[in-house]
C-alpha positions as a printed Julia matrix, in Angstrom:
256×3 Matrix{Float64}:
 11.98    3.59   16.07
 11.01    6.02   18.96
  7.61    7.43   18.18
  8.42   10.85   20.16
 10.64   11.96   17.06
 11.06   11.31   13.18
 14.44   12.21   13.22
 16.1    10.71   16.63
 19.67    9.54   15.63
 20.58    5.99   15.1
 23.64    5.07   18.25
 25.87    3.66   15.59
 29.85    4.18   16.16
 32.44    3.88   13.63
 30.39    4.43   10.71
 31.7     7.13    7.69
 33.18   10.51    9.37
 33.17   14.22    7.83
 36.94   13.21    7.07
 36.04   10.36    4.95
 33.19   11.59    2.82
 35.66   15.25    2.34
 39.12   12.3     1.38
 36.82   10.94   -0.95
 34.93   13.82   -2.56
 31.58   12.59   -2.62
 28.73   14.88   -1.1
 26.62   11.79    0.06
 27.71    9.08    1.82
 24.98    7.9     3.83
 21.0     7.69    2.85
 18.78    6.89    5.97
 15.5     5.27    4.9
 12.15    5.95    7.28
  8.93    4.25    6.65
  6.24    4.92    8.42
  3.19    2.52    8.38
  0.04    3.84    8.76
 -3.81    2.65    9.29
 -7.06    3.83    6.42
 -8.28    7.31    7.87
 -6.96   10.78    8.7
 -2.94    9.29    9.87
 -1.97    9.76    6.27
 -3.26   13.04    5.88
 -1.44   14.37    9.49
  1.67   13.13    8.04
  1.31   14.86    4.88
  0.51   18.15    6.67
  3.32   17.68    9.35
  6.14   16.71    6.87
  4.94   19.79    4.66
  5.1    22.35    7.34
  8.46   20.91    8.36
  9.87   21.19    4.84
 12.03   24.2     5.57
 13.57   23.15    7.74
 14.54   19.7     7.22
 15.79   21.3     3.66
 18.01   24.04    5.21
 19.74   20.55    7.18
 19.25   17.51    5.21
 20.5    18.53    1.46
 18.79   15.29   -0.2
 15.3    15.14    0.55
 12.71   12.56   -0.83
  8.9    11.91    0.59
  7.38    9.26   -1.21
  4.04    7.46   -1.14
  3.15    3.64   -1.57
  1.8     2.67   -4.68
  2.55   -1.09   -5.2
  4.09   -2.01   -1.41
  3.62   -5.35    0.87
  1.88   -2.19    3.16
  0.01    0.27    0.39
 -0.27    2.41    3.41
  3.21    3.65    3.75
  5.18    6.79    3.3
  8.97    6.53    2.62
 11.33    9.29    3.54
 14.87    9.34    2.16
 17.41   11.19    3.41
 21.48   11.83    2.59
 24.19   13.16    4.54
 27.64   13.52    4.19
 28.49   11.67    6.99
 27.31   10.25   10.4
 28.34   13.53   11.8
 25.98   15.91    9.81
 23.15   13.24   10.46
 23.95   13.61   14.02
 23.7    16.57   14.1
 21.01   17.66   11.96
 18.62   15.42   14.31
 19.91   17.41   17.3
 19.3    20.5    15.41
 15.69   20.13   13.94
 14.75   18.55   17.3
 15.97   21.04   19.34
 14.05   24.02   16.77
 11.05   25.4    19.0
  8.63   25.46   15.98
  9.64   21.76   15.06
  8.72   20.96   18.83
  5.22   22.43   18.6
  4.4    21.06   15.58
  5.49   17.09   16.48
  3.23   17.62   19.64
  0.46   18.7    17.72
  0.95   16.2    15.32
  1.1    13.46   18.13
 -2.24   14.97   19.44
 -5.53   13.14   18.76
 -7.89   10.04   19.33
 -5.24    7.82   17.43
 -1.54    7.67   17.27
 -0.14    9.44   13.77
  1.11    6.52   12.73
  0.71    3.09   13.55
  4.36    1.11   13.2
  8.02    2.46   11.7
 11.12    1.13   10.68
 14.19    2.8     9.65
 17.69    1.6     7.73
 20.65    3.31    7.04
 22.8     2.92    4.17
 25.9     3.8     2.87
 26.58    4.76   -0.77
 28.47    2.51   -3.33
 31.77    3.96   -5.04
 29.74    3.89   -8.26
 26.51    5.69   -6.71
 25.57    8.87   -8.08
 24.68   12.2    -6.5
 21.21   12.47   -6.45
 20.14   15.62   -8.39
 16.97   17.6    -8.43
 15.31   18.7   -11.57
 15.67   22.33  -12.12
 11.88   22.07  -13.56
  9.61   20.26  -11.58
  7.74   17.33  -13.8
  4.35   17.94  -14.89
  3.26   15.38  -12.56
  4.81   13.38   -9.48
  7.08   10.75  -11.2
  6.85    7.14  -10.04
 10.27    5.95   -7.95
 11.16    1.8    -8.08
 13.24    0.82   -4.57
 14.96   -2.25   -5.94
 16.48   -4.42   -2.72
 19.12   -7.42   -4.01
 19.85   -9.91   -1.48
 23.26  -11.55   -1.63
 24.47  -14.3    -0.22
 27.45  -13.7     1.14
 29.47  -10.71    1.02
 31.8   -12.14   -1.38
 28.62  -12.26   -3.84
 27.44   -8.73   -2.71
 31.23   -7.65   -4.01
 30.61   -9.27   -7.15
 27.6    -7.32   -7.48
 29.45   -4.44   -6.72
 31.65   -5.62  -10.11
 28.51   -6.29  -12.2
 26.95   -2.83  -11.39
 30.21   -0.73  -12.22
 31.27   -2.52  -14.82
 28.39   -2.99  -17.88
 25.06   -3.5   -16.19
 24.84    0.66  -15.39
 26.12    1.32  -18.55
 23.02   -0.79  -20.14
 20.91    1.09  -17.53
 21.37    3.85  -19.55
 20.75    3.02  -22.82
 17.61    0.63  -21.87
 16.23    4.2   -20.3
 16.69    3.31  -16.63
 18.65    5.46  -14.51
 18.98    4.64  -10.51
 19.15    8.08   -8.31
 21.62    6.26   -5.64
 23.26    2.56   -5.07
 23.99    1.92   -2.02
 24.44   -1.05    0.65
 22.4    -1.72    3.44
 24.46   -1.02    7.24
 21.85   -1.1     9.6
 18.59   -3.1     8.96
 16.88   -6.42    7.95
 17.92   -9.3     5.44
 21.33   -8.32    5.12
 23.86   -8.37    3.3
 22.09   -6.17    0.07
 22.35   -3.42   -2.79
 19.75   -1.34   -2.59
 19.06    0.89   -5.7
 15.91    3.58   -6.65
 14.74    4.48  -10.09
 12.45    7.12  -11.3
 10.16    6.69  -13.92
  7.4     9.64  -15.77
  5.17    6.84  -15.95
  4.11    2.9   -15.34
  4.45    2.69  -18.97
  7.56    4.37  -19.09
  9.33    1.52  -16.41
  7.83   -0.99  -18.82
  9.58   -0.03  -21.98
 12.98    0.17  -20.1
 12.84   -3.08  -18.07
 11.62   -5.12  -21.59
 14.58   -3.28  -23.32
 16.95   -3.73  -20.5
 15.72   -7.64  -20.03
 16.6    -8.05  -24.35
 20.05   -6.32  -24.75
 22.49   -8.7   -25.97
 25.03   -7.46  -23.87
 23.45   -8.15  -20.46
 21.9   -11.69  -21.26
 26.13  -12.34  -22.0
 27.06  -10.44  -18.89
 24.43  -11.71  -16.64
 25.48  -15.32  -18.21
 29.09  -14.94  -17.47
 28.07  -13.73  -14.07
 26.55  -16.6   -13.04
 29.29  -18.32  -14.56
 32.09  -16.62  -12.1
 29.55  -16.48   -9.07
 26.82  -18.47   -9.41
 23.66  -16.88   -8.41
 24.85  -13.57   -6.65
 21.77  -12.29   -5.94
 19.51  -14.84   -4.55
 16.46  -12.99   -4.34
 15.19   -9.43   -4.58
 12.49   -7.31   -3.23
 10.77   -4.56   -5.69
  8.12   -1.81   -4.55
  7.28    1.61   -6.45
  6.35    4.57   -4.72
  5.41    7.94   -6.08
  6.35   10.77   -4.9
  4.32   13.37   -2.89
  3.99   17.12   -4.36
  5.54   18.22   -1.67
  8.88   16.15   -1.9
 12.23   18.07   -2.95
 13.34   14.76   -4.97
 10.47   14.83   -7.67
């Protein structure tokens, strides 16, 4: 990704239109996924201060929201930013709007000022929600303390497996979710970005502790060690491998 802006729109044609997310009802249809990689020293901090000064008004175009900080990542150094839109329209065009704000252009020069780069590496994916994905809601009280978020990557395959994923997930696997205490903010599949095809999914958790309960209950209902069984059955292994990292996220972050 460009290092001159955070938010310079993905060239990507054909993808979800303001007419499909409005035929199908659903507020989010696309999640765009930014990491930036950064070094030990102050580029952490000038990221923190830039994407807090910004908040206003990347909330008043971007209506989900998430900053997140590496806690167990292949790059500890790393802050995540998720984003949602409606469509590839409103992501569009919120990029040409927040870039083209005069205060937004002061600050991203300032922020690019200095004896090192604010960052040292990024990457970006975009994503498109599942049928079964949720709206992502904020709490109307903000925890106590930053809550801990697991990004759960599955790599299928084919995408004849990632379908039957699709089945597993909508059919009883969320509904054990649930009752085992874990509950994903989105699902959605990867478009644009590495390894594919995959489902990607993000869970929050109060605490470490808290994700360890769930996934032990999860891992011994009856229910999913049959459905998991019959899965395998059907597809054979679906999901060959999967990637799991947790981040927490930042005070500042509207998704808490």
């Amino acid at each position: 990704m460009n290092r001159r802006s955070f938010f310079q729109s993905v060239a990507a044609a054909g993808l979800l239109s303001q007419a499909d997310a409005q035929e199908t009802g659903r507020k989010t249809r696309l999640y765009r996924m930014d990491y930036f990689y950064y070094r030990q020293g102050d580029q952490g901090t000038r990221i923190n201060e830039f994407l807090t000064s910004q908040m206003p008004l990347f909330t008043k175009h971007i209506h989900t929201l998430g900053v997140f900080a590496g806690v167990l990542t292949q790059h500890v150094q790393t802050t995540l930013v998720l984003s949602g839109f409606s469509s590839f329209e409103h992501m569009t065009t919120a990029a040409r709007t927040i870039e083209g704000d005069s205060g937004y252009q002061k600050a991203h020069e300032e922020f690019e000022r200095g004896s090192e780069p604010p960052y040292d590496t990024a990457e970006r994916q975009l994503l498109a929600a599942t049928d079964f994905s949720p709206e992502i809601v904020v709490p109307a009280e903000k925890p106590k303390s930053p809550r801990y978020f697991e990004l759960r990557i599955y790599h299928a395959p084919t995408q004849r497996q990632l379908h039957l994923v699709h089945e597993r997930f909508a059919g009883p696997e969320i509904k054990i979710f649930h009752r085992s205490g874990v509950h994903p903010i989105f699902y959605a599949d990867t478009i644009i970005g590495r390894e594919l095809p995959n489902l990607t999914y993000m869970i929050p958790f109060a605490s470490l502790a808290d994700r360890e309960t769930a996934w032990d209950k999860f891992g011994a209902d009856p229910e999913w060690v049959k459905v998991r069984a019959e899965s395998v059955a059907k597809g054979g292994q679906i999901v060959n491998y999967n990637n799991i990292t947790m981040y927490r996220a930042t005070a500042f972050s509207p998704i808490q």
